[in-house]
VOBA-1610 file (N, C-alpha, C; in pm, whole numbers, padded with zeros to 5 digits, always signed):
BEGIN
Unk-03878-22991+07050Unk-03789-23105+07076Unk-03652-23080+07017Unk-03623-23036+06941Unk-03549-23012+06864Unk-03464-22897+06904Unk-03485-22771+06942Unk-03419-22687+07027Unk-03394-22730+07153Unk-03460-22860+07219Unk-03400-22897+07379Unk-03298-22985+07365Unk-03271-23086+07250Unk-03191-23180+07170Unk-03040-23050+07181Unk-03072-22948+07059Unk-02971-22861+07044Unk-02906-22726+07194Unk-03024-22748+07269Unk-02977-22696+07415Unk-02867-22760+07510Unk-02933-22893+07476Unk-02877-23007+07593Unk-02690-23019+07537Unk-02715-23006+07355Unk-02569-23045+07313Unk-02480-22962+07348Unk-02548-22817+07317Unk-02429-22694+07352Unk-02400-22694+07501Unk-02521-22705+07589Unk-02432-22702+07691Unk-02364-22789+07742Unk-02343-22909+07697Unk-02202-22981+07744Unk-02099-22931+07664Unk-02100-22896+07556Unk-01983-22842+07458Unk-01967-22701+07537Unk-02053-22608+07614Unk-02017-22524+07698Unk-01926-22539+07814Unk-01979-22690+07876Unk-01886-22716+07992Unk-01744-22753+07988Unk-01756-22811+07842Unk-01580-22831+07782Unk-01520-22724+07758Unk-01606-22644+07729Unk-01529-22531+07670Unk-01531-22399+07757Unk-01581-22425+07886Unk-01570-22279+07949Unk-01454-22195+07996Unk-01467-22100+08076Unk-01327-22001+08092Unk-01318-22072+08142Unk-01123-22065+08120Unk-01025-22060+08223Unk-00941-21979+08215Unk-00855-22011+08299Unk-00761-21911+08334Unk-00657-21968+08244Unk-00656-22113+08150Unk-00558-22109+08045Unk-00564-22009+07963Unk-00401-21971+07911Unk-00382-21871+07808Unk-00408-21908+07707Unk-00504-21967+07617Unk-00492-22083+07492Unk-00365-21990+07359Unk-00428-21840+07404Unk-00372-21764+07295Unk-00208-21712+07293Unk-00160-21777+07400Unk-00013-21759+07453Unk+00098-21756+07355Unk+00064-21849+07258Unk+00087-21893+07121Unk+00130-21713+07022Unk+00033-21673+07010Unk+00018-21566+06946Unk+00106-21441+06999Unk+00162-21428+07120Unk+00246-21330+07170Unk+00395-21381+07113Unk+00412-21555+07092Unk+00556-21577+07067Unk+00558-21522+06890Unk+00446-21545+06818Unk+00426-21558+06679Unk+00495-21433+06633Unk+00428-21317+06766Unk+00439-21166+06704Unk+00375-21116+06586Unk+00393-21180+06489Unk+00268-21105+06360Unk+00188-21218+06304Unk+00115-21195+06220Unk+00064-21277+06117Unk+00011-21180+06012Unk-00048-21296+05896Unk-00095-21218+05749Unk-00223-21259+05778Unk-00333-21182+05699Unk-00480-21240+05687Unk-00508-21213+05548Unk-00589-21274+05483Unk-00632-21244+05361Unk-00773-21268+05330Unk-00823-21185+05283Unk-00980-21162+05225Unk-00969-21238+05095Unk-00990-21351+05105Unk-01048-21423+04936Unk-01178-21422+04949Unk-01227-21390+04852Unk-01395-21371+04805Unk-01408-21321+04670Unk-01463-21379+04673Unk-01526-21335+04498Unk-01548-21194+04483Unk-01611-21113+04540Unk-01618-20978+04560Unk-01509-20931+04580Unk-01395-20958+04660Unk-01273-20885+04691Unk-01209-20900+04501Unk-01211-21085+04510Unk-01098-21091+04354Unk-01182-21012+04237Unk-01335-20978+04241Unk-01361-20886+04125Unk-01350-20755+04097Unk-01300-20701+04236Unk-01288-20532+04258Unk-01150-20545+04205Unk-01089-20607+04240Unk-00924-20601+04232Unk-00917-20594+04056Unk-00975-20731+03999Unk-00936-20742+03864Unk-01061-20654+03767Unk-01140-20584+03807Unk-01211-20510+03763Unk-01367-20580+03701Unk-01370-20671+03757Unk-01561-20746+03757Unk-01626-20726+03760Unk-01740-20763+03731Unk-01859-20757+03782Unk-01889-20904+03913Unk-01911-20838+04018Unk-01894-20994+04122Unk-02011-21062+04066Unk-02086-21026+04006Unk-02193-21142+03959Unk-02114-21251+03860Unk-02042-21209+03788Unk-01991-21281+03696Unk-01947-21409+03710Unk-01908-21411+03861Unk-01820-21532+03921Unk-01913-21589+03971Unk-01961-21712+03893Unk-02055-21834+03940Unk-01996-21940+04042Unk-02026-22021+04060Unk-02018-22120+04152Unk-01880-22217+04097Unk-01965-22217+03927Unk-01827-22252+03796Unk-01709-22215+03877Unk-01689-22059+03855Unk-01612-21977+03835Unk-01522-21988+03980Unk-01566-21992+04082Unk-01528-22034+04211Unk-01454-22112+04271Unk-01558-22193+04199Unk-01457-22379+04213Unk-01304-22333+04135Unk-01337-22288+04025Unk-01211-22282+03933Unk-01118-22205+04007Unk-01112-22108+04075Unk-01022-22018+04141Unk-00948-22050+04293Unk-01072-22173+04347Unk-01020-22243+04471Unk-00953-22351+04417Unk-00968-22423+04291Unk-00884-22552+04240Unk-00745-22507+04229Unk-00729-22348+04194Unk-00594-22299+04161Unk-00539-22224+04233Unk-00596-22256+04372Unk-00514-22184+04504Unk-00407-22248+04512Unk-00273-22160+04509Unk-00127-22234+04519Unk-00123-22243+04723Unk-00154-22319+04725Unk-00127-22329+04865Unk+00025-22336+04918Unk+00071-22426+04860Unk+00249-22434+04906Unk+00307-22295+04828Unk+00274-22248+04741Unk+00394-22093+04727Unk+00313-21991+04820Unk+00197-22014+04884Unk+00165-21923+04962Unk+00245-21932+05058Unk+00253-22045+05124Unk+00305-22116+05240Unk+00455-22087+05275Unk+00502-22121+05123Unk+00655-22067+05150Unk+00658-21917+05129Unk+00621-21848+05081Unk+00641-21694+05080Unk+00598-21605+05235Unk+00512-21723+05305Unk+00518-21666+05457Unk+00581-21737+05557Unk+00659-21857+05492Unk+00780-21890+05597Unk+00881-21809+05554Unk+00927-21743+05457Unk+01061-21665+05383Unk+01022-21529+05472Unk+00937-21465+05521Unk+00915-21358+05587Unk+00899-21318+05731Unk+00864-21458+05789Unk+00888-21556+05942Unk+00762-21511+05994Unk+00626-21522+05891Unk+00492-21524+05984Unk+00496-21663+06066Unk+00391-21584+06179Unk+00338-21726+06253Unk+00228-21783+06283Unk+00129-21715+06128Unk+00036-21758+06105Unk-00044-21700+05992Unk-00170-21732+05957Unk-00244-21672+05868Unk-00382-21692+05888Unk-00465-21564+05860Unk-00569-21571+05923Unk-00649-21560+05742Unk-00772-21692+05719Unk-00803-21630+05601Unk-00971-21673+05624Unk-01045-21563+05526Unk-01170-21581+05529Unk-01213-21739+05471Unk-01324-21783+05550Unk-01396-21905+05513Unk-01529-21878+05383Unk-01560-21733+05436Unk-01702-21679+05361Unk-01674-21523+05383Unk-01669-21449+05262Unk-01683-21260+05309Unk-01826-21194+05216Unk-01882-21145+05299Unk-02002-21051+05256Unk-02071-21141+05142Unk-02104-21249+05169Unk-02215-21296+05139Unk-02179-21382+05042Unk-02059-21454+05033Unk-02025-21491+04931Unk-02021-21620+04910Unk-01918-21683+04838Unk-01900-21851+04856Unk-01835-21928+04959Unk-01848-22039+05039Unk-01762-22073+05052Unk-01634-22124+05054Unk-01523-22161+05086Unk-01393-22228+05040Unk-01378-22362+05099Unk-01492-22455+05142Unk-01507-22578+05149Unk-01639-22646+05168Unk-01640-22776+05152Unk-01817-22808+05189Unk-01848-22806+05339Unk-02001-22744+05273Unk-02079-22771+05413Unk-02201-22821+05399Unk-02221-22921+05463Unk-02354-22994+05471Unk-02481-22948+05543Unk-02446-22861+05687Unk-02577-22841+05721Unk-02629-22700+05690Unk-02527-22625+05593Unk-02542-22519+05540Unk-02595-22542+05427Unk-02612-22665+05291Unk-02699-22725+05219Unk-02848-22809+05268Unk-02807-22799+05438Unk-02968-22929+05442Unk-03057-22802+05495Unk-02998-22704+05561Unk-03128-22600+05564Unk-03182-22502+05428Unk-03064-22467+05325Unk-03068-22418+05198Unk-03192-22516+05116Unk-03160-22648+05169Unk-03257-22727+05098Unk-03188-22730+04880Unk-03298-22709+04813Unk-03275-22712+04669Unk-03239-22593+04648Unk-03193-22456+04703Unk-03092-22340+04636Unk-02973-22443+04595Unk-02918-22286+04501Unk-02802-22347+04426Unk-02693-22350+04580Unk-02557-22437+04525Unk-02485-22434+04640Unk-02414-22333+04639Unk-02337-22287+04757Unk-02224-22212+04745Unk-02075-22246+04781Unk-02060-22396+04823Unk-01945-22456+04878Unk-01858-22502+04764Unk-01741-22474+04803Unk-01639-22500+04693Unk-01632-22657+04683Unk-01589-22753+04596Unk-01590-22867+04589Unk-01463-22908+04673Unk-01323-22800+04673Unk-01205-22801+04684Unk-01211-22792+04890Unk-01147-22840+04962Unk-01170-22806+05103Unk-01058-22736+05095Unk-01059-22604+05099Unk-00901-22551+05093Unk-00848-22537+05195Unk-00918-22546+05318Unk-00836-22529+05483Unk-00800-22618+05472Unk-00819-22700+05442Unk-00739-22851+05475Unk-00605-22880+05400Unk-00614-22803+05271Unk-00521-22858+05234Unk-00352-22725+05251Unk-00470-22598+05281Unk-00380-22427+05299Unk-00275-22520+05488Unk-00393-22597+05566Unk-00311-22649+05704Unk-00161-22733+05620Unk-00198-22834+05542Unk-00086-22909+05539Unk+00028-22828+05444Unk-00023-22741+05383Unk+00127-22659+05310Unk+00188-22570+05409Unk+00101-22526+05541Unk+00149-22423+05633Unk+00175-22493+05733Unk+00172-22608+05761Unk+00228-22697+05875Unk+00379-22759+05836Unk+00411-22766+05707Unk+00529-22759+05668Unk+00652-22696+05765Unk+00638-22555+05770Unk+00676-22455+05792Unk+00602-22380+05992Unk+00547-22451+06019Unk+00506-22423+06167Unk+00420-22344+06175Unk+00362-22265+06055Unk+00268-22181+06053Unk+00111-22227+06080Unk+00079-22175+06201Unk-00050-22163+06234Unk-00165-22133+06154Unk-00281-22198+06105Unk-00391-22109+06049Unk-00506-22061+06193Unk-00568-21955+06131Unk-00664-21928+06181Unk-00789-21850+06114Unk-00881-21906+06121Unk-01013-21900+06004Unk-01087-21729+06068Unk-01157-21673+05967Unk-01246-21584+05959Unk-01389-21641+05911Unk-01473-21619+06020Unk-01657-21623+06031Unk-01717-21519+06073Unk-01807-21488+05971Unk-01873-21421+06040Unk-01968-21481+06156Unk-02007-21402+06263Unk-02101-21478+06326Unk-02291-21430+06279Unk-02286-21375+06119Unk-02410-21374+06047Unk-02343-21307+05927Unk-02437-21307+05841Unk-02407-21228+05704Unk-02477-21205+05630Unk-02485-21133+05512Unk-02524-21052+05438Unk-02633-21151+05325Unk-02771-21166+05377Unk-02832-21284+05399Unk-02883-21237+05280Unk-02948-21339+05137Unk-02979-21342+05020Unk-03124-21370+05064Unk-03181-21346+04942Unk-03352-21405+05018Unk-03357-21562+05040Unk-03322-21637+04979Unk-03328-21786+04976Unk-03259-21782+05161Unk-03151-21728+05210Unk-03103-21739+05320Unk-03182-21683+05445Unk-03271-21596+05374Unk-03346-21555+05487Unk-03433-21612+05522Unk-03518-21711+05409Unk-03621-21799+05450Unk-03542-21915+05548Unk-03444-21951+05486Unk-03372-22127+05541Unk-03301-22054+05657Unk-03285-21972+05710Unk-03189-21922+05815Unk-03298-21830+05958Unk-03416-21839+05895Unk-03534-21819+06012Unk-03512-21647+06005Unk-03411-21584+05900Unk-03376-21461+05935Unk-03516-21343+05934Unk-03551-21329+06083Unk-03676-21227+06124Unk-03607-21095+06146Unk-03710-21020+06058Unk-03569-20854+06072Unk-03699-20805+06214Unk-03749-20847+06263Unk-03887-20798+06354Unk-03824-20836+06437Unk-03745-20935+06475Unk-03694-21011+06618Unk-03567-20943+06641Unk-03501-20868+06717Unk-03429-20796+06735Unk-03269-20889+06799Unk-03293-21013+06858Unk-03183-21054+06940Unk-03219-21163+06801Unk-03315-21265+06714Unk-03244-21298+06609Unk-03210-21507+06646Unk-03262-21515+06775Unk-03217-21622+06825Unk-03197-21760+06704Unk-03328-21752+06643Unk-03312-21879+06571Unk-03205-21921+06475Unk-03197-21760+06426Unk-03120-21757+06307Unk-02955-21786+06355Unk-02932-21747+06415Unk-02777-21801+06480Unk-02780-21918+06556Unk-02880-21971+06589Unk-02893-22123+06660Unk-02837-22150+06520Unk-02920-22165+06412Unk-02870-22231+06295Unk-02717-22203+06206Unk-02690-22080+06220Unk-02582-22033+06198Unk-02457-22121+06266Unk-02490-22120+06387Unk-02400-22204+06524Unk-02350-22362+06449Unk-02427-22404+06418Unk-02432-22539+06357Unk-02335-22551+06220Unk-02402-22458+06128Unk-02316-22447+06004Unk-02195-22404+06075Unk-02128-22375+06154Unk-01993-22310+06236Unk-01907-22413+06267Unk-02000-22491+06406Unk-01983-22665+06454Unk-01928-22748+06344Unk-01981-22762+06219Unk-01981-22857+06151Unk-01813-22804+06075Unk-01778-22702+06007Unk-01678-22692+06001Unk-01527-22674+06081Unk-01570-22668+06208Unk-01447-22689+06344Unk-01463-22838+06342Unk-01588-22954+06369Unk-01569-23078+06328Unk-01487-23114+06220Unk-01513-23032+06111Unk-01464-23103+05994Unk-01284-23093+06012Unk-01253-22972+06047Unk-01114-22925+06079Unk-01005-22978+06163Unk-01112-22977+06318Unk-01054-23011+06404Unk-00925-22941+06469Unk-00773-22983+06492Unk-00675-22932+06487Unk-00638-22857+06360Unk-00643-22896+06271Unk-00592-22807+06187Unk-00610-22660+06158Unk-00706-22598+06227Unk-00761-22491+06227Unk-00734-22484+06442Unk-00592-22339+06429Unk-00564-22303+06555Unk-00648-22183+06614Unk-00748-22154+06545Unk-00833-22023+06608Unk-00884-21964+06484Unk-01049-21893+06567Unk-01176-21834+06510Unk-01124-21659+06541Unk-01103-21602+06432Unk-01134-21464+06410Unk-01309-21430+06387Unk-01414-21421+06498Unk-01550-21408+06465Unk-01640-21245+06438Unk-01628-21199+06317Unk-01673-21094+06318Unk-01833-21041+06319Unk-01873-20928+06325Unk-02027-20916+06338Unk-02111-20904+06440Unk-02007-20901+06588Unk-02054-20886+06657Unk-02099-20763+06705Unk-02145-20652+06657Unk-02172-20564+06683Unk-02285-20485+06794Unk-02357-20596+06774Unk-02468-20571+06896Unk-02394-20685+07007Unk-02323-20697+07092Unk-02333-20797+07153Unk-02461-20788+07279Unk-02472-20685+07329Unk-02614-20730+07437Unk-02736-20741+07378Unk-02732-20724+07276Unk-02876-20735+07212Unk-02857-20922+07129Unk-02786-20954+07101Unk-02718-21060+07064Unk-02674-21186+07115Unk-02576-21150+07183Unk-02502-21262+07285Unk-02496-21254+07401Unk-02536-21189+07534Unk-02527-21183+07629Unk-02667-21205+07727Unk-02672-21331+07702Unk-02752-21378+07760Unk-02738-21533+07827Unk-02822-21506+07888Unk-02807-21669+08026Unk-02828-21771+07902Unk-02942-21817+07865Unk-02968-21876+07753Unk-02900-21894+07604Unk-02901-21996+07501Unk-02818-21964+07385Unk-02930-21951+07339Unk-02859-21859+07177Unk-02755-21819+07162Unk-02678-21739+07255Unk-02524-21741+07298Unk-02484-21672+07348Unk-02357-21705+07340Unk-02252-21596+07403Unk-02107-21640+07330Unk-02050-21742+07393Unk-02100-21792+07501Unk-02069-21943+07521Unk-02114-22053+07433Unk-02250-22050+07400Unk-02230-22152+07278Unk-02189-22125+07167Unk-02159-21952+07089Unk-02064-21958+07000Unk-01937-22020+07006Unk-01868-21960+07133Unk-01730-22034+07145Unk-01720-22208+07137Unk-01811-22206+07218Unk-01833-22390+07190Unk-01858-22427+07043Unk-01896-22365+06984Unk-01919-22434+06815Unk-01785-22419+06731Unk-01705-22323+06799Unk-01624-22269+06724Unk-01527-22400+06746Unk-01470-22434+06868Unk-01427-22496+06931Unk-01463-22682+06966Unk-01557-22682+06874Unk-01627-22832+06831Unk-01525-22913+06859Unk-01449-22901+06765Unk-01356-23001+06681Unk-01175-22973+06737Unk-01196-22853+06764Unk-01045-22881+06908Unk-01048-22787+06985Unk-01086-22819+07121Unk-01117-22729+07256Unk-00965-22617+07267Unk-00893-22644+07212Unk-00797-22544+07219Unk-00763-22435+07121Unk-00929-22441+07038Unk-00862-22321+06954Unk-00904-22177+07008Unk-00818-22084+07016Unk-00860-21934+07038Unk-00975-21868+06943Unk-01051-21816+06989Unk-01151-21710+06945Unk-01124-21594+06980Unk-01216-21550+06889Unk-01147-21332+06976Unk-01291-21318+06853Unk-01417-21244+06966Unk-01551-21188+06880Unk-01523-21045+06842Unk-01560-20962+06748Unk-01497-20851+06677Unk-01638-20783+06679Unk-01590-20659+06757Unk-01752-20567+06803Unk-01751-20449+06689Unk-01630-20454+06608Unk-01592-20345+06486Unk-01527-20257+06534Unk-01467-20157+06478Unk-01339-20084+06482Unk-01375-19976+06619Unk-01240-20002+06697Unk-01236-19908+06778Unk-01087-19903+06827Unk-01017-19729+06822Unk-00904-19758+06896Unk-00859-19781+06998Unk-00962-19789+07099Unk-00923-19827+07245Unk-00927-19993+07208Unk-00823-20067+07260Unk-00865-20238+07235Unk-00904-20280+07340Unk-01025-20381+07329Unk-01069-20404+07463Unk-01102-20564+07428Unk-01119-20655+07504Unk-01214-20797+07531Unk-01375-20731+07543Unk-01444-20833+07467Unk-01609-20817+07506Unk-01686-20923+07574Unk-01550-21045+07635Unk-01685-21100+07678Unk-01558-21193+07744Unk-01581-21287+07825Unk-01451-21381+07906Unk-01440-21525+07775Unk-01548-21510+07718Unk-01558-21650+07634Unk-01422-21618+07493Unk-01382-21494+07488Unk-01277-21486+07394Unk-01144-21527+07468Unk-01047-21556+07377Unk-00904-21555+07435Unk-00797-21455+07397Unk-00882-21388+07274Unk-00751-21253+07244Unk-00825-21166+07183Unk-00791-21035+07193Unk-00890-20938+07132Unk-00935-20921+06982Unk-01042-20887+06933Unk-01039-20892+06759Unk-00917-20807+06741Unk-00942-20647+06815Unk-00830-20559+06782Unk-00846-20536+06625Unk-00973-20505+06575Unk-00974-20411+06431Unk-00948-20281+06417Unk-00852-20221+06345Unk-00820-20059+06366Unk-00790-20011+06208Unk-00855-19898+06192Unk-00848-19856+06050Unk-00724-19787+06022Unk-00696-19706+06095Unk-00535-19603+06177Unk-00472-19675+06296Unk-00367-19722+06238Unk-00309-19804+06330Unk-00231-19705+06457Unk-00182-19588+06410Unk-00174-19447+06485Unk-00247-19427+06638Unk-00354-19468+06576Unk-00469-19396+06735Unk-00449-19538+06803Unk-00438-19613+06791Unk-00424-19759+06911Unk-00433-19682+07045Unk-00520-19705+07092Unk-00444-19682+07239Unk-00555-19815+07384Unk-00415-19833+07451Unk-00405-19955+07518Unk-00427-19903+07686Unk-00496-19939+07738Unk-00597-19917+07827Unk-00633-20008+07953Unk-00581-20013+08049Unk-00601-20089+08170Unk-00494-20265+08119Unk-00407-20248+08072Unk-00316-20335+08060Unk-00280-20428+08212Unk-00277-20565+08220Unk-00222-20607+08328Unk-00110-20732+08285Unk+00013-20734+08343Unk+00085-20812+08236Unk+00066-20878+08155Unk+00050-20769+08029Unk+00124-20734+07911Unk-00025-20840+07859Unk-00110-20776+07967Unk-00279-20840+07866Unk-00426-20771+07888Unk-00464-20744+07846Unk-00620-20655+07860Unk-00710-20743+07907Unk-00762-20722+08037Unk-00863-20760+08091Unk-00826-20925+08084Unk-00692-21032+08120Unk-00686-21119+08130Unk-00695-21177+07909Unk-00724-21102+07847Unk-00707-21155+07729Unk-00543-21099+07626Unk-00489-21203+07528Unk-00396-21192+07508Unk-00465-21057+07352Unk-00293-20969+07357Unk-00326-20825+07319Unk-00300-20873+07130Unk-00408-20847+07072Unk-00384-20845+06922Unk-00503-20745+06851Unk-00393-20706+06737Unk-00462-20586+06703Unk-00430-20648+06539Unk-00528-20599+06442Unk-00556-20606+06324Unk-00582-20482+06224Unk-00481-20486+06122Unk-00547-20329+06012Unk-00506-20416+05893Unk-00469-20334+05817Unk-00458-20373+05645Unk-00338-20307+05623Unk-00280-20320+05459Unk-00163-20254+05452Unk-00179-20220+05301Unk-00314-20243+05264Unk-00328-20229+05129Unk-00435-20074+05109Unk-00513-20025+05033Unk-00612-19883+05064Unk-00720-19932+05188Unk-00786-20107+05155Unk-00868-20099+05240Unk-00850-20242+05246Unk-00969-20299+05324Unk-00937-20437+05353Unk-00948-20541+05194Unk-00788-20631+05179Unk-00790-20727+05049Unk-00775-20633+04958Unk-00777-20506+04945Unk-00763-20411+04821Unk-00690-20332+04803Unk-00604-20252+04679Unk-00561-20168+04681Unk-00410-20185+04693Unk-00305-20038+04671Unk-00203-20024+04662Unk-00155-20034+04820Unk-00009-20062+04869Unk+00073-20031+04999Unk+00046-19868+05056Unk-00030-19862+05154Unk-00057-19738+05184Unk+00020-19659+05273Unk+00143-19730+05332Unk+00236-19708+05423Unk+00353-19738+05379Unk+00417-19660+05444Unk+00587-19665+05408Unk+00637-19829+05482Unk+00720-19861+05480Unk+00804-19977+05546Unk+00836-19920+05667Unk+00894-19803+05678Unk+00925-19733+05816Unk+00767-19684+05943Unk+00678-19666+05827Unk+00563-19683+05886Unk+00546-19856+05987Unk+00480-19899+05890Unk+00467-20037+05941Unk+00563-20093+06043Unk+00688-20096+06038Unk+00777-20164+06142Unk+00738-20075+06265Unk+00686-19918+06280Unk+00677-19874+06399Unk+00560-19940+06425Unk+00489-19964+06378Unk+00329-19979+06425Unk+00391-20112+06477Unk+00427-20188+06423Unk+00422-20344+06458Unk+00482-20361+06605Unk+00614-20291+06555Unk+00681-20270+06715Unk+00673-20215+06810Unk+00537-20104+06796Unk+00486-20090+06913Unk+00382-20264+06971Unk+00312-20260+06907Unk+00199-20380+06944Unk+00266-20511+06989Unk+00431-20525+06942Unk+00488-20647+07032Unk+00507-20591+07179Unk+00556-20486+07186Unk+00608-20401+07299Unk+00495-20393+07392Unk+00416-20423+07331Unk+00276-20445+07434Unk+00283-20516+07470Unk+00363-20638+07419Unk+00321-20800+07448Unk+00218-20860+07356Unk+00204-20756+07250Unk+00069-20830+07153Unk+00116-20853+07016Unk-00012-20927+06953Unk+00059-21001+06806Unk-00037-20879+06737Unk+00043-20844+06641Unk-00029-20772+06528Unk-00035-20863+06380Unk-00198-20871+06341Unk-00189-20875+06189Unk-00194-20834+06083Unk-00159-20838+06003Unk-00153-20758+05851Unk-00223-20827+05779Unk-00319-20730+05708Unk-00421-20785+05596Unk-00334-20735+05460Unk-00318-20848+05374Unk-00274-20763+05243Unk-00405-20823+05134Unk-00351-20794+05012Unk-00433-20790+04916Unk-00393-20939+04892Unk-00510-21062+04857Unk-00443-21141+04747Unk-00447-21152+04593Unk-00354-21233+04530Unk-00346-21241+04394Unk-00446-21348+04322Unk-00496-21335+04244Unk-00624-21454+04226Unk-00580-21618+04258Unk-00448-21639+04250Unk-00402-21788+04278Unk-00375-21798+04418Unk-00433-21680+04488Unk-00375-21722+04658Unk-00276-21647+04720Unk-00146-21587+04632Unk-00040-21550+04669Unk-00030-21434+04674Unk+00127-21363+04764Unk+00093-21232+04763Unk+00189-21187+04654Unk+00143-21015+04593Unk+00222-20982+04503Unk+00345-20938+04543Unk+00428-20891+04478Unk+00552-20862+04499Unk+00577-20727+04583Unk+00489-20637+04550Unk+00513-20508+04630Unk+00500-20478+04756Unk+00362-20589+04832Unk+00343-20606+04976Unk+00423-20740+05029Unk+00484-20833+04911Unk+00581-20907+04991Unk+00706-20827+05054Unk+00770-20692+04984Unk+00855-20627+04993Unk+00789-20575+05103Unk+00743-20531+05177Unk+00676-20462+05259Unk+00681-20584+05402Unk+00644-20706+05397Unk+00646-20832+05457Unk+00783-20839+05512Unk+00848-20851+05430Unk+01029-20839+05467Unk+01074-20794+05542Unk+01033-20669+05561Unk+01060-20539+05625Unk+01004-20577+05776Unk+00933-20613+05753Unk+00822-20636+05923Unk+00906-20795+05966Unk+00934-20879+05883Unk+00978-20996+05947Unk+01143-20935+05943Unk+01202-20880+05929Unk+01346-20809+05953Unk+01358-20740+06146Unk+01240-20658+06099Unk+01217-20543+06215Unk+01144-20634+06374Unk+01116-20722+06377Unk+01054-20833+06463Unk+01132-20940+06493Unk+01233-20949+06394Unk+01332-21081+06416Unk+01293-21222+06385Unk+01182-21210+06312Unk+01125-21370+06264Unk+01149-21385+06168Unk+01221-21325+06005Unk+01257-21295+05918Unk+01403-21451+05872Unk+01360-21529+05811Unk+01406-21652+05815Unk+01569-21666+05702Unk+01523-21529+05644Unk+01628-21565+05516Unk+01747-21415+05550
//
């Protein structure tokens, strides 16, 4: 009863939400770049030299209470992003706001939701300034045992259905909670998609997109199949490509039709730090402005992952680096 209840819902949230031939992501070609940032407890303990166990739930709350949201905000209007893409949850970690149906299947585990809703409050310091957010989910993760019991996670079942039915929900409930304020789903993990999502039945990336898209039918998704330099769309239910690339060098762009791949808008994603959220500037400034200005020249938005600073913000050496790219693009405000 209960899966025909949750059948019947997605597919009307499917019928709201199916292709069209709107560009939702049209947005993202005027933006030209954006920043993304990996906050996680694991990222901020590599950086400051931790042990990631160390950082409790305590410890969490305390580091999301002291997210400077407005000097983030202004340090990426001073550089002329036109958006920011930041993790909700990375590799298994905490969240950065509550979730309820991610506690009613957890049942009595400890929680992992921050007390603090920080999208909500990262939208109103970046709406200031016209800056777009756009959230990072995985579409599964790096499942603890307590998660594997409450999340149906069967390593025997190969496509996995239940466990992302439920996943779907914990997804829903935070695009509800959001709504507009959240302009698009960066969804990673998709790595198997035919074994996964491509199917008549849900799970499938029509009712992902629909969950994603709960709470405002116009936000862009783009599912992320993992790094490859050819950029491609995997499925019609996205609106712009993940576009993950480790060497921003090898890009190469492939059956283009104005100035879009396979009808989806062209965006490509790397880092600018050693690896993703970590590490020193691994590129020159003269580096980066070519890369970038090729990927507008496509007609596509490129983002930059930098490292963050435990309060949210970026440091000084990849803001210098920021400058350079909002100079070389013309969005550069100061």
């Amino acid at each position: 009863m209960r899966n025909k209840i949750i059948s019947t819902f997605l597919f009307l949230c499917i019928l709201t939400a199916s292709v069209s031939a709107q560009n939702r992501a049209a947005w993202m070609k005027d933006a030209k770049w954006g920043v993304m940032l990996h906050y996680s407890a694991a990222i901020l303990a590599s950086e400051n030299k931790l042990n990631p166990d160390s950082i409790s739930i305590d410890k969490w709350n305390e580091l999301i209470d002291n997210f400077d949201c407005e000097k983030l905000a202004k340090q990426l209007s001073d550089v002329g992003v036109g958006y920011l893409v930041i993790t909700i949850r990375h590799i298994g970690g905490f969240f950065m706001a509550p979730n309820y149906m991610y506690e009613h299947y957890m049942g009595q585990a400890p929680g992992i939701s921050s007390n603090r809703d920080l999208i909500v409050d990262l939208h109103h310091a970046l709406d200031q300034y016209g800056i777009k957010l756009v959230t990072y989910v995985s579409s599964h993760f790096n499942f603890n045992p307590a998660e594997i019991k409450a999340f149906a996670f069967d390593r025997d079942d190969p496509r996995k259905a239940e466990m992302y039915l439920r996943w779907q929900e914990v997804i829903r409930e935070f695009s509800m909670r959001w709504g507009e304020k959240v302009s698009g789903w960066w969804v990673d993990g998709c790595y198997r998609p035919n074994t996964n999502f491509r199917h008549p039945d849900i799970p499938n990336f029509a009712s992902m997109a629909a969950a994603v898209r709960a709470g405002n039918p116009n936000s862009i998704v783009a599912f992320n199949p993992g790094v490859f330099p050819r950029i491609m769309s995997i499925t019609p239910y996205e609106d712009y490509t993940a576009g993950e690339i480790n060497n921003p060098e090898s890009i190469s762009y492939r059956n283009t039709y104005d100035q879009t791949i396979d009808g989806k808008q062209i965006h490509i994603l790397s880092y600018l730090g050693k690896t993703w959220g970590q590490g020193n500037p691994r590129f020159t400034a003269e580096q980066i402005i070519k890369y970038s200005l090729v990927v507008n020249e496509q007609g596509g938005a490129v983002t930059w992952d930098v490292p963050p600073l435990r309060n949210g913000t970026i440091s000084g050496d990849f803001m210098k680096q920021l400058v350079k790219i909002g100079e070389a693009l013309g969005t550069n405000k100061k």
